[in-house]
C-alpha positions in Angstrom: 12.2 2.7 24.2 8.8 3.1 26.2 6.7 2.0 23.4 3.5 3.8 22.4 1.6 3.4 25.6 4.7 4.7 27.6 4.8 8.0 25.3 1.2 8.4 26.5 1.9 8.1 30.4 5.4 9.5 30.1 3.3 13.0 28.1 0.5 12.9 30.9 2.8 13.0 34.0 4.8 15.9 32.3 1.6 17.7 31.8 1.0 17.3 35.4 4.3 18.3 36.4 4.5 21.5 34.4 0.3 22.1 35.7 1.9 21.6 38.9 5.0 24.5 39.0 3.0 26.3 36.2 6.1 26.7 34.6 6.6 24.7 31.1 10.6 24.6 31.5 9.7 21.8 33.5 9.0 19.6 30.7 12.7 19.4 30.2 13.6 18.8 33.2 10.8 15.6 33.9 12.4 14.3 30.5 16.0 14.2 32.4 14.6 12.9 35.2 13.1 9.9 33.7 16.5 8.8 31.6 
């Protein structure tokens, strides 16, 4: 749906998010977030 590109910026911000709450259950959250 997001194309390459968007699998790249969608992987980045997730690793942000789960650097950010240090916690990487978040991953699955950002992914139900986005959808």
């Amino acid at each position: 749906m997001w194309g390459r590109k968007g699998e790249e910026i969608i992987r980045e911000l997730a690793n942000w998010e789960m650097r950010k709450w240090g916690s990487v259950g978040c991953y699955d959250d950002f992914l139900v977030k986005i959808k």
